[in-house]
Structure formats: C-alpha cells, structure tokens
Phi, psi and omega in degrees: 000191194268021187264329165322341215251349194297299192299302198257001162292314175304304196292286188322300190303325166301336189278316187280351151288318213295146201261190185312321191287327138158191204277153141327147195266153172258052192259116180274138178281215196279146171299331187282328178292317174293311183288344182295302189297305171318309180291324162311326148306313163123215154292326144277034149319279202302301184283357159264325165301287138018285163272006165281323188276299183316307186304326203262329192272329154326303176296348202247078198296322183252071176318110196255319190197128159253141184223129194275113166247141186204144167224143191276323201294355201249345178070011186226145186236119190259140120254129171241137141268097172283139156218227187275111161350303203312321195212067178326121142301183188213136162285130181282154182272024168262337168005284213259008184253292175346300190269002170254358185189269195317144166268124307124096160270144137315114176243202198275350166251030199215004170315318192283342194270275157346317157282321175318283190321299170303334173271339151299323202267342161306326192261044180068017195224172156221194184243148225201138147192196212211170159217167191197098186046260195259341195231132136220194219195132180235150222183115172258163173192140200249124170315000000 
C-alpha cells in the first residue's frame, strides 16, 4: 500500500535535492513499526508522515540524514533531520506559532506547515517541534 510507497517516495526527494555533498542518508524503521503507527493514525498517515519528513528536511538545508522514528503504542512520529555541526538549521518562527494555532494566513512558504497542522490535528494529535545542535526534529503525538 502507499505507506509501503514512503521510503522510496522520500529517497527520491532527497536525491532530486541534494546539493554537491550528495543526498541525504535515509534511516527507516522496520515496515511493520511503520504500518502499526500508521493504522493507529488513520487514513492521513501517509500525507502527515510524509510532511513531518518533508517539514524537517527544509528546515534543515544542509541535511546529512534523516530519521523515521515511530512507536506505534504511543501513537507517535519523529523526524530528525541532521546536518553539519558547522552550520546548524533554525526552525523559522512562524514554524512553531503555525502548529500551535495562530492564525496565521498562508503563504507559499508557511502552506506546507498548515496542512501539517490539519493532518494532525484530523488524526486527533498535534505536531510539536525541537532543535538540538545539528538535528531538528518534528515529532506528531496523539494525546
């Protein structure tokens, strides 16, 4: 199905990105840990798992690695994007005013973050996120 289709929808994007240093490295967890969280999610699992990685790999330009993290019993989905120490990302602040609320209209660079929020919030959760030196990390959880 199409959450099985994640990984290598993902992959493509890092490779049609990637700058001199070469695409980002990919680490998925096991498919069956992916499909558990997901059914526990509902029907927008895939286009919210998806914009959780797509949200983190923006924020993050000079990406080294992205990582799926998922428990299914906790209902909850990590993306971290690492990148070069040298040159850290920054979560833009409407980021995190977006997912917490605010109203806030869309524009073509905060669209994506607004749907992120709606798919979260159809699948009874929100989305939450953090940074940490070289990695940030965007992370949905269902209460």
């Amino acid at each position: 199905g199409a959450i099985g289709e994640l990984p290598g929808l993902i992959e493509g994007f890092l490779h049609a990105t990637a700058g001199r240093g070469g695409p980002a490295a990919l680490h998925w967890p096991e498919p069956a840990n992916v499909a558990a969280v997901a059914a526990r999610i509902g029907p927008n699992a895939v286009p919210m798992i998806l914009n959780l990685c797509l949200l983190v790999i923006e924020a993050q330009p000079m990406c080294r690695s992205l990582t799926l993290k998922v428990d299914a019993a906790a209902g909850r989905v990590i993306a971290v994007a690492e990148g070069d120490a040298a040159r850290p990302g920054a979560w833009r602040p409407e980021v995190g005013e977006i997912l917490n609320g605010a109203a806030i209209a869309p524009t073509a660079k905060s669209i994506q973050i607004h749907l992120l929020r709606a798919l979260a919030s159809q699948a009874g959760g929100r989305v939450g996120i953090e940074s940490n030196g070289p990695a940030l990390q965007a992370a949905f959880s269902s209460p």
